[in-house]
GULO-701702 format. One line per 10 residues: number of its first residue (from 1); their letters; for each residue y, x negated, z of C-alpha. Coordinates in nm, 4 decimals, decimal comma. Example, Ala and Ser with C-alpha at 12.3 -4.5 7.8 and 13.67 -1.06 7.14 Angstrom:
// residues 2
1 = as = -0,4500:-1,2300:0,7800; -0,1060:-1,3670:0,7140 .
***
This chain:
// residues 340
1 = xxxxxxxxxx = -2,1194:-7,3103:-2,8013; -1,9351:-7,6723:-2,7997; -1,7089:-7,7397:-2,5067; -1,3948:-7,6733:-2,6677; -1,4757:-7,2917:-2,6826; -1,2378:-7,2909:-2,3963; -0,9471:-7,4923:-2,5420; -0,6923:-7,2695:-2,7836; -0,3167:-7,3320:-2,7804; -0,0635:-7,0581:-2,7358 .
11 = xxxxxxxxxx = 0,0670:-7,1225:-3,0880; -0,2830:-7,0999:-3,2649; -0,3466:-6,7652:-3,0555; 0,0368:-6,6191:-3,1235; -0,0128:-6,6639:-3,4904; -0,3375:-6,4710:-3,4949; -0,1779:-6,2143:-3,3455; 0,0969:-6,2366:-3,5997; -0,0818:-6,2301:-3,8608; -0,3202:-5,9404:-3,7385 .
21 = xxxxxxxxxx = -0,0005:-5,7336:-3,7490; 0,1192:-5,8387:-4,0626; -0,1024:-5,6021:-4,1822; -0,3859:-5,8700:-4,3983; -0,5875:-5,7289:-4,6394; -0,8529:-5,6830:-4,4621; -0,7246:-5,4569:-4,2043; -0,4712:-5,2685:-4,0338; -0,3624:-5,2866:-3,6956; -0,2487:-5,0547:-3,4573 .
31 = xxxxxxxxxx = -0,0070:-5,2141:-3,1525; -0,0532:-4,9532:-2,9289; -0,2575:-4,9820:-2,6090; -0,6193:-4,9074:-2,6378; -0,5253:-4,5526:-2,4538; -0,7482:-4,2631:-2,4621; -1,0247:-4,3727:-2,6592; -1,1222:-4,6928:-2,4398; -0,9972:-4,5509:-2,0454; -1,2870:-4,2323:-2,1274 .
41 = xxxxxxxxxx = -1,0391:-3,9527:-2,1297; -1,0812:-3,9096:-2,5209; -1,3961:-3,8341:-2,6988; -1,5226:-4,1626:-2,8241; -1,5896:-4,0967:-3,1347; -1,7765:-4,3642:-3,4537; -1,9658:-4,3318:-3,7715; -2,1216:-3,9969:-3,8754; -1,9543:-3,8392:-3,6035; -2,1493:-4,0220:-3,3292 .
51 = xxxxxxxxxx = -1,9569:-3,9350:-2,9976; -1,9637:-4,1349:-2,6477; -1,6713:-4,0108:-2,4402; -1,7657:-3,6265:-2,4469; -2,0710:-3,6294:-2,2105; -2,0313:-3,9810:-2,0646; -1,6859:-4,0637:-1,8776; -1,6695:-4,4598:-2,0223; -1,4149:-4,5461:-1,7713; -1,5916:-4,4409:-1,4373 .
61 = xxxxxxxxxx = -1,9565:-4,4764:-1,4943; -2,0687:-4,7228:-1,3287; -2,2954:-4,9690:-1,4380; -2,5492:-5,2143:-1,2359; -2,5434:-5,6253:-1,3578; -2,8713:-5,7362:-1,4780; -2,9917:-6,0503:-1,3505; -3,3355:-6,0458:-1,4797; -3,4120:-6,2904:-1,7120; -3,7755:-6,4626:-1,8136 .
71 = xxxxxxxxxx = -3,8683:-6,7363:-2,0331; -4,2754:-6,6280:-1,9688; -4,3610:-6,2874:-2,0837; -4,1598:-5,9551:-2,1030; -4,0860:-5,7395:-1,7792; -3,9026:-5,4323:-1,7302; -3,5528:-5,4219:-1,6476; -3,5106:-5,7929:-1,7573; -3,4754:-5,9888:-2,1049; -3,7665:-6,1861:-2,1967 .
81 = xxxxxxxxxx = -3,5255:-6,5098:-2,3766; -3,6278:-6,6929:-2,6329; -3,4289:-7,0062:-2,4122; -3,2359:-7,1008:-2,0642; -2,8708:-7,0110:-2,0953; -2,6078:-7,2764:-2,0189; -2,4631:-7,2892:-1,6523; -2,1846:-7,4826:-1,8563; -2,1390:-7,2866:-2,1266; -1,7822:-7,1142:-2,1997 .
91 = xxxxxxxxxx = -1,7378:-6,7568:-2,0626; -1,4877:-6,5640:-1,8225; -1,3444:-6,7460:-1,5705; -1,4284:-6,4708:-1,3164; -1,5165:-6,1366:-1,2756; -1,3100:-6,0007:-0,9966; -1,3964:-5,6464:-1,1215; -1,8049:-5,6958:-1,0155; -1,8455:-5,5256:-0,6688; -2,1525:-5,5599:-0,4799 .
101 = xxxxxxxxxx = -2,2848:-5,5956:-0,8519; -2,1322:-5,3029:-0,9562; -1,8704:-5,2226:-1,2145; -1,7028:-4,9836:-1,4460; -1,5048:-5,0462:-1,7788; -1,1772:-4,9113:-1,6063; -1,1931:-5,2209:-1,3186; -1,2050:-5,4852:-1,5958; -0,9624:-5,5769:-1,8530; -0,9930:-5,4949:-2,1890 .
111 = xxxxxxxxxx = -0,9187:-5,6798:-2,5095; -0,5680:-5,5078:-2,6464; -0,5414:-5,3686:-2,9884; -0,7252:-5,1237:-3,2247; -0,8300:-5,2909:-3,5588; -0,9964:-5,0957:-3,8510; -1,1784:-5,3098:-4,1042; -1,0985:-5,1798:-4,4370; -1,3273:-5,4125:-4,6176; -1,6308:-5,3225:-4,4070 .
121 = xxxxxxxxxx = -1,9294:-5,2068:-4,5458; -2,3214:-5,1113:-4,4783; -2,6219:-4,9660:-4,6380; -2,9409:-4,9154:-4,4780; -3,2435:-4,8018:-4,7900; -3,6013:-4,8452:-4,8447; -3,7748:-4,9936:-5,1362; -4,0896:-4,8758:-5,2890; -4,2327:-5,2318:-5,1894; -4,2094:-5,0901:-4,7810 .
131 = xxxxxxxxxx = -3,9230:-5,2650:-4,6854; -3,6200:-5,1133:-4,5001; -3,3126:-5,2813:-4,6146; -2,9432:-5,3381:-4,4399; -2,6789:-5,4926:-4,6284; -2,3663:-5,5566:-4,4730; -2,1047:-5,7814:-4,4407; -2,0585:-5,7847:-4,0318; -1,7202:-5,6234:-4,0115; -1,7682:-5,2417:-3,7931 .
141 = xxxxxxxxxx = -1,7034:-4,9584:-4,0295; -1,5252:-4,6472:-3,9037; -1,5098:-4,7839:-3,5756; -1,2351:-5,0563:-3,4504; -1,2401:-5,3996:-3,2875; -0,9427:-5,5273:-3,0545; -0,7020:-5,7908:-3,1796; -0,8983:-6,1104:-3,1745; -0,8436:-6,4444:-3,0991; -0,7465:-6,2620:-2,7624 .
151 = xxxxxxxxxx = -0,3614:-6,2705:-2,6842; -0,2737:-6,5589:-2,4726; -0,0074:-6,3663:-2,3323; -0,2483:-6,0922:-2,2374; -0,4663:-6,0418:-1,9006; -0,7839:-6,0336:-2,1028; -0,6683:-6,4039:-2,1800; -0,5949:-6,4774:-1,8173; -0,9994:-6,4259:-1,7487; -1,1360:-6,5057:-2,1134 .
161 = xxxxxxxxxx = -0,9922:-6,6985:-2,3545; -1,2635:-6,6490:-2,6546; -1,0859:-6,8183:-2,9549; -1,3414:-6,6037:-3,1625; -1,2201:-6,4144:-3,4847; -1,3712:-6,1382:-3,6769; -1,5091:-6,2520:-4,0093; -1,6961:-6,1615:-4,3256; -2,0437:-6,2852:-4,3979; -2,3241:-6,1396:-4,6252 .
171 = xxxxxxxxxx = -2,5889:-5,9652:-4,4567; -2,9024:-5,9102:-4,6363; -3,1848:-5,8278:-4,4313; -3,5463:-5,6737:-4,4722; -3,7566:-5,5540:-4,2403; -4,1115:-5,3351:-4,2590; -4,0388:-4,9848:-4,2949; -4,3455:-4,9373:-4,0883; -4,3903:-5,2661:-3,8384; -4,7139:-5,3532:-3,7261 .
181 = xxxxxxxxxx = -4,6740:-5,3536:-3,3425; -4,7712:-5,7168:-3,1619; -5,0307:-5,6927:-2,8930; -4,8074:-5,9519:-2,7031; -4,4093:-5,9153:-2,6899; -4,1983:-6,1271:-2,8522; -3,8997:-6,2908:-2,6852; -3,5499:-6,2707:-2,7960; -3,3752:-6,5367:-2,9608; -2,9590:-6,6349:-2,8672 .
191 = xxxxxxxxxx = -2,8070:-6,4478:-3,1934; -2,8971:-6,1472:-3,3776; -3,1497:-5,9355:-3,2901; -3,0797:-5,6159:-3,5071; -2,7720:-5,4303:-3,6449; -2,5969:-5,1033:-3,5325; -2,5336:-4,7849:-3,7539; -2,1812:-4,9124:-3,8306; -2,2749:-5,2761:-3,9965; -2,1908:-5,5228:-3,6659 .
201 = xxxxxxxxxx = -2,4542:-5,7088:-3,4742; -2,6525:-5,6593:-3,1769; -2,7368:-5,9210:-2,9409; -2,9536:-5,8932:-2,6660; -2,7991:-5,8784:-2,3098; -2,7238:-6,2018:-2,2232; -2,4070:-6,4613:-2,2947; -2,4190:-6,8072:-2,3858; -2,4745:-6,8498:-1,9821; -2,7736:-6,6437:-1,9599 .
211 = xxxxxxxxxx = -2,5880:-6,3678:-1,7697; -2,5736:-6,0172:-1,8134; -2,2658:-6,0138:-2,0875; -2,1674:-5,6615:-2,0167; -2,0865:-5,7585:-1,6870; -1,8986:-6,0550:-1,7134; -1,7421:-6,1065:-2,0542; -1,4094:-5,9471:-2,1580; -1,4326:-5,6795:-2,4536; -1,3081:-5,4927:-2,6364 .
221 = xxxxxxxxxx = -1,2114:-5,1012:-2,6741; -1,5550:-5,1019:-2,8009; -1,7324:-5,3466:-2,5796; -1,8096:-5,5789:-2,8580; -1,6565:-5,9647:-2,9180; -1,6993:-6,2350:-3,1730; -1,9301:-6,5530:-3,1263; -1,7030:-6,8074:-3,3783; -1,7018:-6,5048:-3,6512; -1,9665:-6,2990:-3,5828 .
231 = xxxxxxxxxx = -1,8174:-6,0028:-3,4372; -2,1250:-5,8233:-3,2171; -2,2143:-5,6036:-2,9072; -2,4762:-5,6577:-2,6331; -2,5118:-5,2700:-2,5776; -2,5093:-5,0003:-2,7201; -2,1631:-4,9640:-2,8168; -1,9494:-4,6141:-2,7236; -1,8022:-4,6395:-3,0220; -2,1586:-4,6293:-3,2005 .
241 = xxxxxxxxxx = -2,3546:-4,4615:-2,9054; -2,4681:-4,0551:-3,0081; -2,4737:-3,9598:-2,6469; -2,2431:-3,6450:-2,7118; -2,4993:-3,3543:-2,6667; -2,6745:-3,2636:-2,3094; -2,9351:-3,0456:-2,5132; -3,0775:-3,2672:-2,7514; -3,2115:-3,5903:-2,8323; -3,0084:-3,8737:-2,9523 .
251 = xxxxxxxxxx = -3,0737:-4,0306:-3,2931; -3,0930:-4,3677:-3,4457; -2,8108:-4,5882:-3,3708; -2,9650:-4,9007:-3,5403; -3,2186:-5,1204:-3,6265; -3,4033:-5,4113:-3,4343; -3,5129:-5,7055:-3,6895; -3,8622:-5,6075:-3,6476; -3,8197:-5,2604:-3,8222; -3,8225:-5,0247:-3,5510 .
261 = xxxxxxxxxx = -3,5199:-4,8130:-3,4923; -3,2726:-4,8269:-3,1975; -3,1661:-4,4144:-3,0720; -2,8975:-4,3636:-2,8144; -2,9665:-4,2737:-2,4637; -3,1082:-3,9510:-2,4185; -3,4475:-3,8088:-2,4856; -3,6055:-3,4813:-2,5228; -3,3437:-3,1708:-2,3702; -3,0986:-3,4390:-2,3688 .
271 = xxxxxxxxxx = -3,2144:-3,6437:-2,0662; -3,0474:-4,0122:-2,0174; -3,3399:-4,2043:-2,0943; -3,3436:-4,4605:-1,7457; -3,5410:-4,7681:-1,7504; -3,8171:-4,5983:-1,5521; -3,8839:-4,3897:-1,8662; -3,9070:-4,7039:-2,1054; -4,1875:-4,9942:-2,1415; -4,0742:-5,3665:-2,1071 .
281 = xxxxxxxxxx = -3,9382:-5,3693:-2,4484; -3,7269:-5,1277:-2,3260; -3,8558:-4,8802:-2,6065; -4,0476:-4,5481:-2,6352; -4,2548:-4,3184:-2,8785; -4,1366:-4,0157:-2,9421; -4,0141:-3,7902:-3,2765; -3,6960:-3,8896:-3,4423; -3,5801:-3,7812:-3,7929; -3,5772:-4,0657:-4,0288 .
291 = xxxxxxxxxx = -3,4306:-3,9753:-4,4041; -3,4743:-3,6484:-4,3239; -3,8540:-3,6581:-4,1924; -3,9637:-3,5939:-3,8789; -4,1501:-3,9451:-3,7842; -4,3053:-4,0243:-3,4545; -4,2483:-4,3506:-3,3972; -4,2161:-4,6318:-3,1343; -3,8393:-4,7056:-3,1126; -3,6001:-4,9193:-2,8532 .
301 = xxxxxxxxxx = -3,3333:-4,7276:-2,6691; -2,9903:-4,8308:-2,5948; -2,9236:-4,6301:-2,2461; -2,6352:-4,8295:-1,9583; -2,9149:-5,0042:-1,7496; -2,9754:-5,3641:-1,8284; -3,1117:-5,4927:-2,0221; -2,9296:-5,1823:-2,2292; -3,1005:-5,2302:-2,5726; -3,3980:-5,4426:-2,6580 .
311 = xxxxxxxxxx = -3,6149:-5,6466:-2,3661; -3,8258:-5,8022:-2,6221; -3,9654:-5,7508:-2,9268; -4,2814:-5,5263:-3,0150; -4,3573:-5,6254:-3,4041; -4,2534:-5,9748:-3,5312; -3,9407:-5,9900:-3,6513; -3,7506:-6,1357:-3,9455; -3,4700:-6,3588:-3,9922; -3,1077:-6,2977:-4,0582 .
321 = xxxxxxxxxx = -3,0063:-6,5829:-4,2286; -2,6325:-6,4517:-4,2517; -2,5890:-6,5776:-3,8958; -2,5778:-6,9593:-3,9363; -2,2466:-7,0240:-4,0790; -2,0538:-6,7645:-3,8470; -2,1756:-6,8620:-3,5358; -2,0431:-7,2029:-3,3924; -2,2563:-7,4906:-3,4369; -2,4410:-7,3033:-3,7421 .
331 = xxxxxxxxxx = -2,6938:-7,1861:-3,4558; -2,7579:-6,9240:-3,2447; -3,1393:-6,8277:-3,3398; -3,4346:-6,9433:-3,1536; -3,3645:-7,2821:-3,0723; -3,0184:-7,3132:-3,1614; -2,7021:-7,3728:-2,9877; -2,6237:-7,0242:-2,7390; -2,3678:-6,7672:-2,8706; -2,1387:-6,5880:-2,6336 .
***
């Protein structure tokens, strides 16, 4: 991201705000603080009735920083990167909430505000050709986003001051129904790397620094933020998350770009997947009901130990062109300029 990611003026920020509360077509906002839903003592609740607050307390659990990251080959418990974060790239100014590498979501600040995206919109189908189609247009459906650019009168802007807004792109992307898995990983690029159940993007678990995001950027009530005007998450959001029941599996949450399915964080009888359970990839095979079917299938998990989602890729996966023009710079695939 170019250097002036960290330069925003108070009037630029105060009319965003403004104008977020005017009530634009494209949303509606709700002033009140983030409350119940984002400090864990409400059931966190998103699409389809996923739920993340009833069996996982978001505001105390606490959560290890990753700091494994490889340019070489794919390891557990670390992202294999398609490239070298920035040292100099924008990002929080500190993280005073990171103890002994520890933190929860109640220590850290939160971005303020509860936006629903009328306008938002995804499909996920299959073709008769073997493809399995998402079509989107980036903004989270059924599930909000804080007020963003960030407040400059706000402490989220005292620690981050991401000048990032949440916009509208087309998303058309097609991946194998059935993906051939790679003998050798894949690594993951700066920028997409597959799309949750409610239409926004998942990157992997690094900022435009190469550090675990989770840990040091400021979020939102849903732990996602835009890069430019791509609004995404680099876990598996609690606002998307299906970690509600302590007796069964979880189900897909999304899809990576190489086809296989993302499920939330527990596994058979309801057991929190941990990393020790999961390959390098951070993935497993198991049985999950796709359209209706039961399917055994290799699939990634999105659990709260780094690197959270996707360590690499198993099958080869396809592009998301939709990317280009929201990110800043036009980049943010492999090679291009680092997101947040």
């Amino acid at each position: 991201m170019p250097p002036h990611r960290r330069i925003i003026s108070a009037t630029i920020g105060l009319l965003a705000v403004a104008a977020l509360a005017g009530g634009a077509q494209a949303h509606t906002y709700d002033p009140a603080t983030i409350g119940a839903v984002a400090n864990g003592t409400a059931e966190v609740r998103g699409e389809h009735g996923a739920t993340g607050g009833r069996s996982i307390d978001a505001a105390t659990m606490t959560i290890t920083e990753g700091t494994k990251v490889s340019l070489s080959g794919a390891a557990r418990n670390s992202v294999y990167a398609c490239q070298a974060g920035d040292a100099n790239a924008p990002g929080s100014t500190s993280t005073p909430w990171l103890r002994n590498g520890k933190f929860t979501f109640s220590s850290k600040p939160t971005v303020q505000g509860k936006v629903y995206w009328s306008n938002a919109r995804v499909r996920v189908y299959t073709t008769s050709g073997g493809r399995r189609v998402i079509t989107a247009n980036g903004q989270p459906r059924k599930t909000p986003t804080g007020v963003f650019p960030i407040a400059t009168n706000s402490t989220a802007y005292t620690y981050d001051q991401n000048p990032g807004s949440v916009g509208s792109r087309t998303v058309v992307v097609g991946m194998p129904k059935t993906p051939t898995r790679l003998s050798k990983p894949r690594c993951l690029p700066a920028g997409v790397i597959g799309y949750l159940s409610n239409g926004a993007a998942l990157f992997n678990a690094l900022d435009a620094r190469g550090e675990d995001a989770v840990a040091h950027e400021v979020l939102d009530l849903c732990q996602g933020h835009p890069a430019g005007t791509l609004y995404h998450y680099h876990w598996p959001s609690l606002c998307v998350s299906k970690a509600g029941s302590t007796t069964a599996p979880s189900g897909i949450i999304g899809w990576a770009l190489d086809g296989y399915p993302i499920t939330g964080p527990r596994g058979t009888g309801g057991k929190l997947y941990k990393n020790s359970d999961l390959d390098a990839c951070h993935g497993t095979t198991s049985t999950l009901t796709i359209k209706g079917k039961a399917t055994r299938t290799y699939h990634y998990v999105g659990n709260y130990e780094y690197p959270y989602t996707l360590g690499c890729f198993r099958a080869a996966p396809v592009t998301d062109s939709s990317q280009a023009g929201a990110l800043p710079g036009g980049g943010g695939g492999q090679g291009g300029p680092p997101p947040r």
